[in-house]
N, CA, C and O atoms as a DFTB+ gen file, in Angstrom:
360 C
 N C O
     1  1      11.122     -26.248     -33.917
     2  2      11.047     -26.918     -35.196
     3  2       9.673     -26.659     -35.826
     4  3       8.604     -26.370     -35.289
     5  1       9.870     -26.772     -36.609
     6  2       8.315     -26.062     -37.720
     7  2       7.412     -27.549     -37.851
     8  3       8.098     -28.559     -38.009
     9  1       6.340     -27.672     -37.809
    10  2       5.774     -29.010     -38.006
    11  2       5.656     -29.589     -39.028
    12  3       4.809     -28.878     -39.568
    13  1       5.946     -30.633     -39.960
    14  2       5.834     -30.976     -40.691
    15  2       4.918     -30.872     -41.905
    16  3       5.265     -31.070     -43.070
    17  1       3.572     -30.496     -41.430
    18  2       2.196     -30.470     -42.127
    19  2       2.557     -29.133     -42.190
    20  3       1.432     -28.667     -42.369
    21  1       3.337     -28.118     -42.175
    22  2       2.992     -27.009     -42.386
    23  2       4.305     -26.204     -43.328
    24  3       4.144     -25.164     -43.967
    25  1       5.522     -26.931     -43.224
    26  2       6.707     -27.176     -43.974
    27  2       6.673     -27.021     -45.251
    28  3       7.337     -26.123     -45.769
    29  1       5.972     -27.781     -45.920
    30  2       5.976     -27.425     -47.580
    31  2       4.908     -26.007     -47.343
    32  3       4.895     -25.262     -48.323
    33  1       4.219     -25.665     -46.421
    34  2       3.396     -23.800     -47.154
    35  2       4.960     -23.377     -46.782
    36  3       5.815     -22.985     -47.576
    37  1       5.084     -23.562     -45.394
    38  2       6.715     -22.600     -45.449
    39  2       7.701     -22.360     -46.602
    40  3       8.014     -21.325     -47.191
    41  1       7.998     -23.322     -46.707
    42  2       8.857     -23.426     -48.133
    43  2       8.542     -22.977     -49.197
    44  3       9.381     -22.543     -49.987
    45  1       6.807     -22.995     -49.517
    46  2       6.894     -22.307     -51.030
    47  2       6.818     -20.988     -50.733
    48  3       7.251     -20.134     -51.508
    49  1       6.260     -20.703     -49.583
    50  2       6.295     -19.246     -48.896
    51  2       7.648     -18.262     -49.422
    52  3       7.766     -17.396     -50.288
    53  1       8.446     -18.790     -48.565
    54  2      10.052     -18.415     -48.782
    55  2      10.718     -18.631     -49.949
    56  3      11.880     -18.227     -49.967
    57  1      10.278     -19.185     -50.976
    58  2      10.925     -19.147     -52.139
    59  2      10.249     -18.300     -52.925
    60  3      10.966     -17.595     -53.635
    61  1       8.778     -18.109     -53.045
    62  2       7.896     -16.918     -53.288
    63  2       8.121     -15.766     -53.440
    64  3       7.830     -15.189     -54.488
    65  1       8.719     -15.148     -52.375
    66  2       9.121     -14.195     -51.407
    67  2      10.198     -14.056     -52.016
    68  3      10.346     -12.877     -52.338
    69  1      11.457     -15.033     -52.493
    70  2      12.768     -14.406     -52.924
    71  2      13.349     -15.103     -53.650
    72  3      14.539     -15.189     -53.344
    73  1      12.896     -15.994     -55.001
    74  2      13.349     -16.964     -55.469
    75  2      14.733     -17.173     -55.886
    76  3      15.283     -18.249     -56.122
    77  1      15.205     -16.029     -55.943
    78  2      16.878     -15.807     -56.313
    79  2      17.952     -16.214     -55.292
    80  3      19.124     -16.591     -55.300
    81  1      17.197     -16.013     -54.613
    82  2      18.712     -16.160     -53.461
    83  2      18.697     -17.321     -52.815
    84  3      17.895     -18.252     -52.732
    85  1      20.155     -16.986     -52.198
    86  2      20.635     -18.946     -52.044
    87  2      19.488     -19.794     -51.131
    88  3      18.947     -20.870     -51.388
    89  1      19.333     -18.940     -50.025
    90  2      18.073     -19.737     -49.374
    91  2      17.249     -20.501     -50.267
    92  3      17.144     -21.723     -50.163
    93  1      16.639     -19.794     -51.178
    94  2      15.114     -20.084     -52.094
    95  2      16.022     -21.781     -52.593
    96  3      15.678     -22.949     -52.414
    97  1      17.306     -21.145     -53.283
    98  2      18.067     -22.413     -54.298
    99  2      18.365     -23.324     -53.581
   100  3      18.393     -24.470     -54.030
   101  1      18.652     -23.059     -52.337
   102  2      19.120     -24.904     -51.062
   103  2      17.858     -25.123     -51.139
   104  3      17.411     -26.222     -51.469
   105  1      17.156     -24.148     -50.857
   106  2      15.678     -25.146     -50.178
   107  2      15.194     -25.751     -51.402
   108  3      15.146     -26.976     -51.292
   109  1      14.800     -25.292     -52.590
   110  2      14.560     -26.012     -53.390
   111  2      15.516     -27.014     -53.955
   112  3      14.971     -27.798     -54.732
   113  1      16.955     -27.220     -53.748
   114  2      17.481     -28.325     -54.095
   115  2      17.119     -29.266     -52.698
   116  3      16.748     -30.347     -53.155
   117  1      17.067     -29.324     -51.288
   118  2      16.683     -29.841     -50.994
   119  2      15.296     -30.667     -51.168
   120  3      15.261     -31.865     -50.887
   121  1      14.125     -29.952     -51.656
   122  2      12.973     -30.387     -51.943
   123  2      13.537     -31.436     -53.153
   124  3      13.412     -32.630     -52.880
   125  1      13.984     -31.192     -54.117
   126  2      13.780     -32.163     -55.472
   127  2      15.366     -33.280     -54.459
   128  3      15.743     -34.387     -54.843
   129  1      15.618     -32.953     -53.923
   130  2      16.821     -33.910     -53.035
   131  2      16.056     -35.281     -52.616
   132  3      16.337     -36.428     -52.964
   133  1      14.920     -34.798     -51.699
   134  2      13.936     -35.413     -50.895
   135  2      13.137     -36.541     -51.727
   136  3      12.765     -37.609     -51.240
   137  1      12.939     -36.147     -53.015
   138  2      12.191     -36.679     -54.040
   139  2      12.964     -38.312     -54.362
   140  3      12.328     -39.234     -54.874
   141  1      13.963     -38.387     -54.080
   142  2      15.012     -39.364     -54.534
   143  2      15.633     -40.179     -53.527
   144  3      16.853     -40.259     -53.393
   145  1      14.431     -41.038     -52.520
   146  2      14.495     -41.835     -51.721
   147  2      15.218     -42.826     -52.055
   148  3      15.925     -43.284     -51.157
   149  1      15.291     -43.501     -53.467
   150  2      16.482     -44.370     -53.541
   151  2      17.861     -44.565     -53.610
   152  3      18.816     -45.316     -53.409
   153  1      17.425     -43.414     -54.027
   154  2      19.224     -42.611     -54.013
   155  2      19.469     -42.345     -52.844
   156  3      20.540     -41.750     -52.965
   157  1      19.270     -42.358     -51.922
   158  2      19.531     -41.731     -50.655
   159  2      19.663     -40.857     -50.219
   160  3      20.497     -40.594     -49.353
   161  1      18.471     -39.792     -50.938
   162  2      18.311     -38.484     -50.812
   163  2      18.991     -37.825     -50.262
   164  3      18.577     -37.232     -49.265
   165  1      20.596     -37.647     -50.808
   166  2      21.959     -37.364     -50.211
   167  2      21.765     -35.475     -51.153
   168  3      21.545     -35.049     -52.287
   169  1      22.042     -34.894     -49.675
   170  2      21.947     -33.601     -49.616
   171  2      22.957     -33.219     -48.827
   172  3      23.125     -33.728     -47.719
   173  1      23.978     -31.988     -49.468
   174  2      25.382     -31.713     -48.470
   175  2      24.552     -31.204     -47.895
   176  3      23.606     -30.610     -48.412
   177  1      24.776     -31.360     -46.593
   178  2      24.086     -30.773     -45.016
   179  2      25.042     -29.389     -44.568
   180  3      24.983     -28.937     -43.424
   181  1      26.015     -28.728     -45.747
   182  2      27.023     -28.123     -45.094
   183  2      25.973     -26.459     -45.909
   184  3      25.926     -25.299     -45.500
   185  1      25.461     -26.967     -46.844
   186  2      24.254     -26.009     -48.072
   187  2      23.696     -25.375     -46.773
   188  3      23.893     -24.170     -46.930
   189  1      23.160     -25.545     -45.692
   190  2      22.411     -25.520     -44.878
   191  2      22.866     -23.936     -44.153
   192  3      22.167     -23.177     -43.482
   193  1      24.058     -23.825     -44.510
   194  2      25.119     -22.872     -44.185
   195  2      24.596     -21.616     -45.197
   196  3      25.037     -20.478     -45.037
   197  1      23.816     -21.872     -46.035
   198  2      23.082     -20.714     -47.125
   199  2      21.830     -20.384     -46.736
   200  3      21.292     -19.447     -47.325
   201  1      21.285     -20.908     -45.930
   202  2      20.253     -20.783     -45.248
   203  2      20.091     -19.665     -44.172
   204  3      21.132     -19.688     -43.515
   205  1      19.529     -19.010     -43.848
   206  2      19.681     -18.020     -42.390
   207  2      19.121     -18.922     -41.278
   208  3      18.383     -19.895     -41.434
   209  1      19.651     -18.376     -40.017
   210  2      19.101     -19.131     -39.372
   211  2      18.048     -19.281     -38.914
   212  3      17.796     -20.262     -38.215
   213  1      17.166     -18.349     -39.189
   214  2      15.488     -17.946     -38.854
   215  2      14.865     -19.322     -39.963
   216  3      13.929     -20.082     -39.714
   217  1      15.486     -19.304     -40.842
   218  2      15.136     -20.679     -41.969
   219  2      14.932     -21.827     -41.829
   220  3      14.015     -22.602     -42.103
   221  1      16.218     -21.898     -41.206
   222  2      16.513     -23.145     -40.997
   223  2      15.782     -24.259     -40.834
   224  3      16.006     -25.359     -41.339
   225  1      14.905     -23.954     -40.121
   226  2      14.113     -24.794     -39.351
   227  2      12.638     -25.803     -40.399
   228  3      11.950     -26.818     -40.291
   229  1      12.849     -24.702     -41.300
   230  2      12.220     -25.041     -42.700
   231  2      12.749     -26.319     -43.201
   232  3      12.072     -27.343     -43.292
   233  1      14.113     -26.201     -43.553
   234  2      14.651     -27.694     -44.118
   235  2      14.059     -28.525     -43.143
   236  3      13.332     -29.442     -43.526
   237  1      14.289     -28.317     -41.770
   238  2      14.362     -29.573     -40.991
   239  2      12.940     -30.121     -40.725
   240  3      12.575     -31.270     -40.479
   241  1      12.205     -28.906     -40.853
   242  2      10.672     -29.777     -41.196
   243  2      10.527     -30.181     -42.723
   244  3      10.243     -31.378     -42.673
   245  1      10.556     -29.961     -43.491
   246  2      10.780     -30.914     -45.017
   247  2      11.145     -31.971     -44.937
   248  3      10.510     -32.892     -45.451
   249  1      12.581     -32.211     -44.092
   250  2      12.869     -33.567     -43.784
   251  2      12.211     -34.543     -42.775
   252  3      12.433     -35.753     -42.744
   253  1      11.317     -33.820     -41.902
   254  2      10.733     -34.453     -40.742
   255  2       9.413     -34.935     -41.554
   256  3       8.839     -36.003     -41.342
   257  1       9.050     -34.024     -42.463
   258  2       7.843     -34.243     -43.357
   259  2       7.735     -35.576     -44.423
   260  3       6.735     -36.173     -44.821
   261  1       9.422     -35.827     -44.767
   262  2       9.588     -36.595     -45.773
   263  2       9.282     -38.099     -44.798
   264  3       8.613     -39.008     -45.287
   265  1       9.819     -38.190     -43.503
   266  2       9.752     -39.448     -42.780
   267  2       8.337     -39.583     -41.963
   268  3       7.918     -40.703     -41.670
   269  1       7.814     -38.717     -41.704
   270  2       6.447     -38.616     -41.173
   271  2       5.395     -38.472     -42.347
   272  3       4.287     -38.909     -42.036
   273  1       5.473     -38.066     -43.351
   274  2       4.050     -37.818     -43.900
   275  2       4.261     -38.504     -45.480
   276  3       3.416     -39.004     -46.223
   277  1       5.512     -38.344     -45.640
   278  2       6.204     -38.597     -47.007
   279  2       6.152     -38.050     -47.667
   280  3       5.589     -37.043     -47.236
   281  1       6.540     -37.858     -49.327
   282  2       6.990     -36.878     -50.430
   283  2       5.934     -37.932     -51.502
   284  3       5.672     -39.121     -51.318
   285  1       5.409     -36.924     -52.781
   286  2       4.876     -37.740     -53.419
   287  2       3.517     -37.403     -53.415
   288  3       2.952     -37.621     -54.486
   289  1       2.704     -36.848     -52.351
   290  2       1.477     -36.693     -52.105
   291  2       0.893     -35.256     -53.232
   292  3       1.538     -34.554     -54.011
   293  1      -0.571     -35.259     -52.872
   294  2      -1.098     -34.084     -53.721
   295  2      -0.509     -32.898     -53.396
   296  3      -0.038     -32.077     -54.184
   297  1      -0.552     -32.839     -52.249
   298  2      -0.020     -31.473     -51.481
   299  2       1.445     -31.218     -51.797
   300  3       1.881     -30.131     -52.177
   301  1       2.043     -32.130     -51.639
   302  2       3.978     -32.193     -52.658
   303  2       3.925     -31.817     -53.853
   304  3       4.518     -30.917     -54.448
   305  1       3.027     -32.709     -54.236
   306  2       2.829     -32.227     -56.067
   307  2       2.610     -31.019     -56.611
   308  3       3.105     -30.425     -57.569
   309  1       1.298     -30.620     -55.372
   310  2       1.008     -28.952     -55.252
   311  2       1.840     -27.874     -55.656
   312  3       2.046     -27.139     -56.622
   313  1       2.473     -28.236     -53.774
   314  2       3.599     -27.061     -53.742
   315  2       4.983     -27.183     -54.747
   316  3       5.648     -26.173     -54.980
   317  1       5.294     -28.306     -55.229
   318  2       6.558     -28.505     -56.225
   319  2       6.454     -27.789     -57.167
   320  3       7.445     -27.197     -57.594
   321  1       5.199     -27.649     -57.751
   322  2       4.577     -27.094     -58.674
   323  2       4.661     -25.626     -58.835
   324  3       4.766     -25.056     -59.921
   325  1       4.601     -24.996     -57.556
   326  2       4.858     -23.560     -57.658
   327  2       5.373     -23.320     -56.944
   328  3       5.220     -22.219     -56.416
   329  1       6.427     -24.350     -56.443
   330  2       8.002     -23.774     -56.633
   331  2       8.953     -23.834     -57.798
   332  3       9.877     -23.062     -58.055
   333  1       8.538     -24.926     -58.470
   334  2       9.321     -24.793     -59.752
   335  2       8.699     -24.058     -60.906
   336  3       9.361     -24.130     -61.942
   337  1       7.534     -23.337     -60.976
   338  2       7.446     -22.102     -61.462
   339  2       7.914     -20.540     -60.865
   340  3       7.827     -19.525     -61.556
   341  1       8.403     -20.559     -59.506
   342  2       8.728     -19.346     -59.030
   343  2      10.116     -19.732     -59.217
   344  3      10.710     -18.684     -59.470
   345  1      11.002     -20.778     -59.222
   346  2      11.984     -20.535     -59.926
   347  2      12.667     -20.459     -61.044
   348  3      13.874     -20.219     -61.084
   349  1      11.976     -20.649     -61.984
   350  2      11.889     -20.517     -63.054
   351  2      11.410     -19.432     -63.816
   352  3      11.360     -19.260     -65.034
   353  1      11.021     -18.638     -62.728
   354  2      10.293     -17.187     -63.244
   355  2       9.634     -16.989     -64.115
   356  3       9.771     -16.261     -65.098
   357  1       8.406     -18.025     -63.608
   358  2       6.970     -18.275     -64.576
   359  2       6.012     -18.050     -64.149
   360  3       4.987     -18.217     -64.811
């Protein structure tokens, strides 16, 4: 499992790297997923299936990150930031 503190570089890493493809698009719907703790940051877990499995492990630290370190911080804000300019192709 990828450690948490290191999860969001992974992630903007990999969306960086290939913002088009489904990987880049789960992981970033997972990220803005995560954002919406009241909602019950309800994410089909089946998306996960768009993921490779070398990836994978990415979501599951995002989510380990969201309960250990939480979402919201500078470093979230950071990386959200340029992920939603690399998908947006800005």
């Amino acid at each position: 499992m990828i450690d948490p503190t290191t999860a969001l570089d992974q992630t903007v890493a990999a969306i960086e790297a290939a913002p088009e493809s489904a990987a880049a698009l789960t992981l970033y719907a997972l990220v803005n997923t995560l954002e919406y703790e009241r909602a019950g940051r309800l994410f089909k877990l089946a998306k996960l299936r768009d993921i490779p499995a070398e990836q994978r492990p990415i979501a599951y630290g995002l989510m380990e990150r969201s309960v250990v370190i939480g979402i919201g911080d500078d470093a979230w804000n950071e990386a959200k930031a340029r992920i939603d300019r690399a998908i947006r192709g800005v």
